[in-house]
DRENZA-972714 format. One line per 5 residues: number of its first residue (from 1); their letters; for each residue y, x, z of N, C-alpha, C. Coordinates in pm, whole numbers, plus 50000, padded with zeros to 5 digits. Layout:
# residues N
NUM = A = Y,X,Z,Y,X,Z,Y,X,Z; ... .
//
This chain:
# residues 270
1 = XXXXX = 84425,93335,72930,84475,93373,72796,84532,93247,72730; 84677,93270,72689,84714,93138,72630,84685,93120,72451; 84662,93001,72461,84646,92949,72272,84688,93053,72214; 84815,93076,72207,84848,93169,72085,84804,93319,72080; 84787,93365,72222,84709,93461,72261,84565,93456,72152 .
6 = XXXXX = 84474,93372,72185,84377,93371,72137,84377,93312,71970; 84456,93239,71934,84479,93213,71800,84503,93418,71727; 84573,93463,71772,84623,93593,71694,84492,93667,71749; 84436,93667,71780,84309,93721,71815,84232,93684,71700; 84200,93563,71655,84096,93519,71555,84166,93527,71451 .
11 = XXXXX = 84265,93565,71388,84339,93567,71298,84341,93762,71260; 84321,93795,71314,84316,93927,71346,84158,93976,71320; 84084,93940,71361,83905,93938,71327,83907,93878,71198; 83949,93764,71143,83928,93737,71022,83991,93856,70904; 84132,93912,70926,84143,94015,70853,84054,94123,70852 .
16 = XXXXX = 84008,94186,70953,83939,94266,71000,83763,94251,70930; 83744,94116,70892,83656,94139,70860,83652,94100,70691; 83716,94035,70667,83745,94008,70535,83811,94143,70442; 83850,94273,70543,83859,94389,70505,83744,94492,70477; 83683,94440,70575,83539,94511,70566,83461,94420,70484 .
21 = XXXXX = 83448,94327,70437,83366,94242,70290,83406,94304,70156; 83583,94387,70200,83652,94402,70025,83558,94571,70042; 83563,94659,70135,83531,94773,70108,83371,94754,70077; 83295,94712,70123,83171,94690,70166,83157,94657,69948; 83246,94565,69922,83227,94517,69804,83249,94632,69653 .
26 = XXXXX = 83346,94691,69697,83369,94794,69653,83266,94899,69642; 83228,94960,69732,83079,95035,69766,82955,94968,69656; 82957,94850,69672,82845,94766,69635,82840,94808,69431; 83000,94786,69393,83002,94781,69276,83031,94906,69236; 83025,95025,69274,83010,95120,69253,82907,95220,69196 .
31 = XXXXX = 82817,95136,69272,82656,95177,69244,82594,95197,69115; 82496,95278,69095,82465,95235,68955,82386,95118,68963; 82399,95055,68826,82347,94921,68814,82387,94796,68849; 82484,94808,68896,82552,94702,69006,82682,94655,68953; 82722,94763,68842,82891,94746,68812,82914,94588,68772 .
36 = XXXXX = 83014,94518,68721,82997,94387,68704,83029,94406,68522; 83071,94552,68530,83099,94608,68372,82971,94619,68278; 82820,94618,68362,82715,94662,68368,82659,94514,68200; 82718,94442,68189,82697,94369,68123,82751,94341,67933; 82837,94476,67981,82934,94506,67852,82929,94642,67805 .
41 = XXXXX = 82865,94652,67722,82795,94770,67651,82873,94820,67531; 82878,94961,67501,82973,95008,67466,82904,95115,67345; 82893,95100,67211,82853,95108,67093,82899,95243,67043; 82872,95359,67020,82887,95444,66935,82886,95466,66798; 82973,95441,66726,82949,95493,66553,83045,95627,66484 .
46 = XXXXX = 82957,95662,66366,83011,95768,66306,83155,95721,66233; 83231,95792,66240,83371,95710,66197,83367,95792,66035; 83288,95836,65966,83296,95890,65824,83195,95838,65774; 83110,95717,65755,82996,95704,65658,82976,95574,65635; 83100,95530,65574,83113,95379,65517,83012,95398,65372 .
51 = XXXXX = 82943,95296,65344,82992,95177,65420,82961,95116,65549; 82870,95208,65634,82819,95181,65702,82869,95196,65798; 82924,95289,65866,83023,95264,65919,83188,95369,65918; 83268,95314,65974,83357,95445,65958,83543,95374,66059; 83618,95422,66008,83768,95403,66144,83837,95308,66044 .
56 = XXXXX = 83888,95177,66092,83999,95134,66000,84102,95077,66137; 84241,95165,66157,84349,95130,66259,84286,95091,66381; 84177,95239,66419,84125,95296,66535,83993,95181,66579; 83970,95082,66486,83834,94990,66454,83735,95056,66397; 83616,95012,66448,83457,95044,66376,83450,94931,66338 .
61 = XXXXX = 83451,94928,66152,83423,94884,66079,83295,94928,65953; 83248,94836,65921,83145,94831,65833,82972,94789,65887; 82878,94780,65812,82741,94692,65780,82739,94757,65945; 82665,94875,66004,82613,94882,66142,82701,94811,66257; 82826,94808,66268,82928,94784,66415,82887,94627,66353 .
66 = XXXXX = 82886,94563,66221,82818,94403,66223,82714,94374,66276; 82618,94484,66239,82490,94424,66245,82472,94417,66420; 82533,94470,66460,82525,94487,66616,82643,94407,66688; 82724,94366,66604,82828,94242,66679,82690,94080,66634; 82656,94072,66573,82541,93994,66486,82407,93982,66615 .
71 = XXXXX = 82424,94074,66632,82271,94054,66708,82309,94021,66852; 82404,94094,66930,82414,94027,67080,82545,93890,67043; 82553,93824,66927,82581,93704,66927,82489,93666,67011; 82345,93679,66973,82272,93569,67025,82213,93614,67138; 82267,93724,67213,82202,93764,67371,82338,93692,67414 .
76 = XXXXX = 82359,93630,67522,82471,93559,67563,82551,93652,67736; 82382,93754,67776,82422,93756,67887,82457,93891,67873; 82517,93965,67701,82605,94123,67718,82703,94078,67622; 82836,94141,67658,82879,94206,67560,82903,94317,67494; 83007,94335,67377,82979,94484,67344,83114,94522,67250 .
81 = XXXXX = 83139,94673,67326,83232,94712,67280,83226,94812,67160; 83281,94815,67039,83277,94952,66977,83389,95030,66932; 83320,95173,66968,83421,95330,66972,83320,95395,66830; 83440,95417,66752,83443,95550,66629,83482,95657,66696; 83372,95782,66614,83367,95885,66669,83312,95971,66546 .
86 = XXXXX = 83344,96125,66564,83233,96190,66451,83111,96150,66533; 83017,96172,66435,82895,96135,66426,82798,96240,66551; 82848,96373,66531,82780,96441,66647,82859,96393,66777; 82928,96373,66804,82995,96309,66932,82925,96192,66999; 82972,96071,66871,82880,95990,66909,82726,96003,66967 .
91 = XXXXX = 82660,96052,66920,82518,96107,66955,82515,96180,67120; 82587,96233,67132,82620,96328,67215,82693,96238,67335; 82763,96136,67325,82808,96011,67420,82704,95958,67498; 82616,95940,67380,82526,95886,67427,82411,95883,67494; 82398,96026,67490,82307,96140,67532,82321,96149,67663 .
96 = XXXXX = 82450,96154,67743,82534,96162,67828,82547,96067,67935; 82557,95923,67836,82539,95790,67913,82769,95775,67924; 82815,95850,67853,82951,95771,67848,82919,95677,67733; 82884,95678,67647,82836,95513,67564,82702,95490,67614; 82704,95370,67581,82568,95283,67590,82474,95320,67486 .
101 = XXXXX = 82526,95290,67362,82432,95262,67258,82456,95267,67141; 82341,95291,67030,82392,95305,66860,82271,95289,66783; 82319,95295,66665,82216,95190,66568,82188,95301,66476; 82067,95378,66487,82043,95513,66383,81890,95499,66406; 81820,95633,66265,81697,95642,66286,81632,95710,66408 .
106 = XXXXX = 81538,95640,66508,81478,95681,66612,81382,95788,66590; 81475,95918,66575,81384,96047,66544,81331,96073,66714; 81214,96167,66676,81192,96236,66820,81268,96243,66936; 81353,96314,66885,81484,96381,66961,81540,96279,67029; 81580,96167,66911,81714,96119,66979,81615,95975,67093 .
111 = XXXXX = 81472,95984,67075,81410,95904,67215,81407,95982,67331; 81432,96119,67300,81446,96172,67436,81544,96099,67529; 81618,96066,67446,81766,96017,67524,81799,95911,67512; 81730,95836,67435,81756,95667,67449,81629,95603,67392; 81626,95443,67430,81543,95362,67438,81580,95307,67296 .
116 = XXXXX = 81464,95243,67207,81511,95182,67055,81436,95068,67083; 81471,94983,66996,81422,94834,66951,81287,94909,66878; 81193,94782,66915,81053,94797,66843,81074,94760,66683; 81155,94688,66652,81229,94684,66502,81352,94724,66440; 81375,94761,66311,81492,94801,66257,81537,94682,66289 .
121 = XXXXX = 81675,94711,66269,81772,94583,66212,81807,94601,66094; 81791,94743,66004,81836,94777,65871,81736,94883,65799; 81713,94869,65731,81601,94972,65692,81728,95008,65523; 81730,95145,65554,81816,95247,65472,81747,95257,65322; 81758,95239,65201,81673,95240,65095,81708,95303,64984 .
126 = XXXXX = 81633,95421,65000,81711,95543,64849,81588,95526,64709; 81516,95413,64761,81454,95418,64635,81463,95305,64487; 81610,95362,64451,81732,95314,64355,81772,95446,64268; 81750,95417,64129,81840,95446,64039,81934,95458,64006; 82078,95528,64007,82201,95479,63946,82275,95560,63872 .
131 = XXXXX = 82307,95482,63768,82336,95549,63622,82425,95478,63590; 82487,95480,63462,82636,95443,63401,82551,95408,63274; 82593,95238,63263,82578,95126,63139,82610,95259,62968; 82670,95334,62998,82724,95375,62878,82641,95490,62879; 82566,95538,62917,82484,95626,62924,82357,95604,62807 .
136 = XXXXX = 82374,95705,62716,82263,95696,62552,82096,95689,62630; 82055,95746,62746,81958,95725,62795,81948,95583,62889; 81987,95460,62848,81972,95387,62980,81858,95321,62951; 81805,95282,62812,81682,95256,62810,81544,95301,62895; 81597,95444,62871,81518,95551,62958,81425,95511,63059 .
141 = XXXXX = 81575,95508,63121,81612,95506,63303,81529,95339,63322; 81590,95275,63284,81546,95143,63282,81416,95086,63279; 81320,95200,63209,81207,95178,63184,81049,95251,63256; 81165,95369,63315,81063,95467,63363,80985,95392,63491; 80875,95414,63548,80770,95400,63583,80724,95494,63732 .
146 = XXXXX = 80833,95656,63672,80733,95746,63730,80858,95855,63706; 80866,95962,63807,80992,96023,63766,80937,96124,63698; 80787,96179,63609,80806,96197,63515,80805,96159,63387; 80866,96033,63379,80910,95944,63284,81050,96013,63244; 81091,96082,63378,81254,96093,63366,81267,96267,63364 .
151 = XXXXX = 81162,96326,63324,81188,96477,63322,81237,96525,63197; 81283,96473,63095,81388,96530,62995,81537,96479,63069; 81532,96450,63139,81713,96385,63186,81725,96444,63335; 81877,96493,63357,81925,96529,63464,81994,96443,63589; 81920,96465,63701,81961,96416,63787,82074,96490,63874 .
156 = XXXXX = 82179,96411,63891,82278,96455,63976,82254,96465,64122; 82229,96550,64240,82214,96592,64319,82302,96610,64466; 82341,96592,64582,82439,96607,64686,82356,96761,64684; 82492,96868,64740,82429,96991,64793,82383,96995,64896; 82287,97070,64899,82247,97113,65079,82147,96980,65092 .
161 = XXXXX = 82130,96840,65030,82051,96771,65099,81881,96795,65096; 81843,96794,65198,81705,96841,65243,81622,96705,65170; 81673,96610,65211,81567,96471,65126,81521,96472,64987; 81652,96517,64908,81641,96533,64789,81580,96604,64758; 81555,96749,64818,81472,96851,64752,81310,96852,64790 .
166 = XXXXX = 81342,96752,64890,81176,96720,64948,81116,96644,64874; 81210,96511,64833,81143,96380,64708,81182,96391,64586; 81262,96451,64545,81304,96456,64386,81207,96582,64315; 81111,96570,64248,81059,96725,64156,81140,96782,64115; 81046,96888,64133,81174,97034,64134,81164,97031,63959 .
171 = XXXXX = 81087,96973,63864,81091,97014,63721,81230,96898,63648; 81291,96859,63779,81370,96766,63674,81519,96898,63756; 81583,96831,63600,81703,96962,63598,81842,96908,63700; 81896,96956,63769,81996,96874,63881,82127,96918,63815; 82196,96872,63853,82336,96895,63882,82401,96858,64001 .
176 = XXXXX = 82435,96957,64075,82461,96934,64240,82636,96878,64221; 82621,96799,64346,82784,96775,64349,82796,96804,64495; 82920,96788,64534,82969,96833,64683,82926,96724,64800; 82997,96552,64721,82928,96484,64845,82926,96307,64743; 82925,96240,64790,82893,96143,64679,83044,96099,64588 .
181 = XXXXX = 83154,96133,64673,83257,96095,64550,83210,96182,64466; 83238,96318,64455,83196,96435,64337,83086,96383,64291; 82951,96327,64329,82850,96310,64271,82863,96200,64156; 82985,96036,64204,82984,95956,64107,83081,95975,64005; 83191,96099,63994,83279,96150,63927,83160,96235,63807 .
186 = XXXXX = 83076,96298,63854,82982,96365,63771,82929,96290,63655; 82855,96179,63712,82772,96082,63649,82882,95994,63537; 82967,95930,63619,83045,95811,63491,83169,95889,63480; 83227,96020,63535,83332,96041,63444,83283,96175,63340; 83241,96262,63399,83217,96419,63303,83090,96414,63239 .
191 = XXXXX = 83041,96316,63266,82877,96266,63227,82815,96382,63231; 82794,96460,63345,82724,96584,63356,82594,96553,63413; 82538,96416,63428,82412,96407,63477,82346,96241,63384; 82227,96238,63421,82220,96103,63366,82194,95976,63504; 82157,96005,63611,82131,95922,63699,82167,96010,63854 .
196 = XXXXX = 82147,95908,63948,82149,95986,64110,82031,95887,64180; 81955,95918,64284,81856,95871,64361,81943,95802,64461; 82000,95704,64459,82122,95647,64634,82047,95517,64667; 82079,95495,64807,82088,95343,64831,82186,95267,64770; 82193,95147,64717,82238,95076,64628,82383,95057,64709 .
201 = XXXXX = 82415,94998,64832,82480,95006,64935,82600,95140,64870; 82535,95267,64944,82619,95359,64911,82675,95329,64753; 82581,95348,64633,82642,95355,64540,82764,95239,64466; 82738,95107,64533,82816,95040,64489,82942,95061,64558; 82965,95082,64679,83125,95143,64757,83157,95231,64723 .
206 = XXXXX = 83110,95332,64620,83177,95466,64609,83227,95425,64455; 83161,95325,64411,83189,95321,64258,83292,95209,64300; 83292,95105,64378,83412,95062,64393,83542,95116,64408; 83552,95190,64488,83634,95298,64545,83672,95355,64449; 83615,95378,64337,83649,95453,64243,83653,95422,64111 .
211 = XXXXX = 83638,95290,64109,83706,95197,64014,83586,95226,63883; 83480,95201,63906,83354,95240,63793,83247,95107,63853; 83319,95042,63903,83194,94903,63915,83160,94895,63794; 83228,94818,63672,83174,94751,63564,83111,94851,63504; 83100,94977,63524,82988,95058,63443,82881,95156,63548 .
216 = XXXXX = 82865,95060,63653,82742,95103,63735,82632,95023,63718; 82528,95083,63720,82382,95008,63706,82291,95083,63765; 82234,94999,63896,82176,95003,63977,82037,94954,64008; 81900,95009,63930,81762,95011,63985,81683,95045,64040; 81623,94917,64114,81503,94905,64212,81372,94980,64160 .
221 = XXXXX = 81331,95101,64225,81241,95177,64195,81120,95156,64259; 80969,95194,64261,80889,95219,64364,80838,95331,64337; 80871,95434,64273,80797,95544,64269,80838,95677,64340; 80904,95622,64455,81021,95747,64540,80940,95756,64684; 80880,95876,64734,80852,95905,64821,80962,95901,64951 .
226 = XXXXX = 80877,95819,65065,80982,95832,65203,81114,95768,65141; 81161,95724,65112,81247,95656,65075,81321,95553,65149; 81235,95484,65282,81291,95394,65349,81384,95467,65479; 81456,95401,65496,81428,95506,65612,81577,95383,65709; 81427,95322,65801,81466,95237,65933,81579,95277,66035 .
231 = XXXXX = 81656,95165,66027,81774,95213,66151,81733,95083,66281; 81690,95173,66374,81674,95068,66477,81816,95106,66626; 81862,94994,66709,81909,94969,66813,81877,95032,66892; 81948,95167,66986,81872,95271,67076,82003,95220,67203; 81939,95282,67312,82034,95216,67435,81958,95335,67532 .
236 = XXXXX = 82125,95416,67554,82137,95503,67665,81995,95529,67747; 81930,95583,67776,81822,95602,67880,81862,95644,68019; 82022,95664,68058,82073,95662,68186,82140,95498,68196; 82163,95439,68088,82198,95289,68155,82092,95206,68259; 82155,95199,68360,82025,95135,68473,81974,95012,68387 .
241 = XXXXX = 82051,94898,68277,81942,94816,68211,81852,94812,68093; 81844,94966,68056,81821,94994,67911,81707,94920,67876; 81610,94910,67922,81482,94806,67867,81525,94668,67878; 81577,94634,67996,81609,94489,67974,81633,94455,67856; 81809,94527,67818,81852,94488,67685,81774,94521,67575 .
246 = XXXXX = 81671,94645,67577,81622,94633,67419,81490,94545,67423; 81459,94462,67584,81344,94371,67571,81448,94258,67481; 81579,94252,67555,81652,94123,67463,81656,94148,67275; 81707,94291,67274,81695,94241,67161,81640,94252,67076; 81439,94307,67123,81331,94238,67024,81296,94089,67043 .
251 = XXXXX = 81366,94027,67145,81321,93888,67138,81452,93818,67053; 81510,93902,66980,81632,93827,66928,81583,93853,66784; 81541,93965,66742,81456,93956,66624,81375,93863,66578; 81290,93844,66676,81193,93746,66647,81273,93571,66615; 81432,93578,66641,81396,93453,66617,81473,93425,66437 .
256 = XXXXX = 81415,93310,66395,81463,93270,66245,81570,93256,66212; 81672,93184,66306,81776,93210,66270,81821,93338,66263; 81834,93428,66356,81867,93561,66353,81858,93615,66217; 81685,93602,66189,81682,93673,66079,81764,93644,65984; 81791,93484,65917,81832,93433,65813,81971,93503,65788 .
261 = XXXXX = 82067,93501,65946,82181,93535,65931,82204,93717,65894; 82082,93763,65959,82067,93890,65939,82089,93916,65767; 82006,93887,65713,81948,93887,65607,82121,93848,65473; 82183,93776,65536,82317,93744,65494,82420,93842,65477; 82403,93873,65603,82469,93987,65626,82477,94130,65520 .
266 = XXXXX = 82372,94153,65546,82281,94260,65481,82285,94269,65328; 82250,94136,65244,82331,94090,65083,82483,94094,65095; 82532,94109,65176,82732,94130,65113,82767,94264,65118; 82667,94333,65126,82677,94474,65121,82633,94547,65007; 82490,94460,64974,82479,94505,64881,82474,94462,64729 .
//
């Protein structure tokens, strides 16, 4: 057999096998768990419930798509993508395992289907006052103690909400609105109510939005039942690393900086 004979021979095995390394490789990353995508995690939010979150030129924007660009800052070994969606979709992505993951309260249900952080990253807070500076009762409001402090005055109400009718007494008089624009149109323009029960959050973006900042006033209550209400980090329960990442990111909680910056975050909102 001459040289070149045997040269195109080994030249020929090397394709041959360097063909079988690309399929072999292919196969490999196919797998679950194995993808090299497996490291870049892909975020679900409601695209209607700013401020928390919602769509700006097909972006998830607002406090949750931060608080979760914020936190795997400091995991180095994911990244993370985020998709706006209605809100049952999202849920339902995720359920599925076409998203990874989302930042809501860890009811029953939704651990059926995904894994949560042992801590919030945001704890939701409706136990706030908000009323209009020009309002003849603000002394009232200002002073009460106890919401029947506040049972000669009407509270403005969202329809249909189940929270409200669970924590607000039924002896104080409502005025329902449709959804919170209608509700802060009630209060500081037709003055058909004297206060609303919101997270401070919500109420200051809707009164922005609607051009009633300088006559919003906003108090810290403690006399509101269930009122908190924790949003923790949940992750797919078909992603092959779902504990890994939510072991990462209770150890990302724990650390001080995190928090501090957390905590930053969290004041420009409200």
């Amino acid at each position: 057999m001459t040289p070149e004979v045997t040269l195109a021979k080994k030249h020929r095995m090397e394709r041959t096998s360097a063909a079988l390394c690309g399929v072999v490789m292919i196969v490999f990353l196919a797998l679950p768990g194995v993808s090299q995508a497996s490291s870049n995690l892909t975020f679900a939010f409601g695209d209607k419930s700013p401020p928390y979150s919602s769509s700006l030129d097909d972006r998830a924007v607002g406090l949750f798509p931060d608080l979760v660009q914020l936190t795997f800052s400091f995991i180095p070994g994911y990244t993370t993508e985020h998709v706006v969606l209605p809100w049952a979709r999202a849920q339902y992505n995720v359920q599925l395992g076409l998203a990874d993951g989302l930042l809501t309260y860890p009811s029953e249900e939704r651990k059926e289907y995904a894994v949560f952080s042992d801590k919030p990253l945001f704890t939701q807070d409706f136990g706030h006052l908000v009323y209009s500076a020009d309002n003849p009762n603000s002394d009232l409001i200002e002073s009460a103690t106890s919401f029947a402090d506040l049972s000669s005055l009407t509270v403005i109400v969202e329809r249909g909400s189940r929270w409200e009718e669970d924590n607000i007494p039924g002896y104080l008089e409502r005025e329902p609105g449709r959804d919170m624009k209608a509700m802060m149109h009630l209060l500081m323009l037709r003055e058909a109510g004297d206060f609303m029960v919101q997270p401070a959050e919500d109420a200051r973006y809707i009164a922005q939005q609607l051009g009633y900042s300088e006559k919003l006033r906003v108090r810290q209550v403690h006399f509101i039942p269930n009122s908190r209400i924790p949003f923790h980090i949940g992750v797919s329960r078909l992603h092959p690393s779902a504990m890994d990442v939510i072991n990462e990111v209770d150890a990302v909680t724990q650390n001080p900086e995190f928090q501090s910056e957390l905590n930053t975050l969290i004041r420009r909102y409200r």
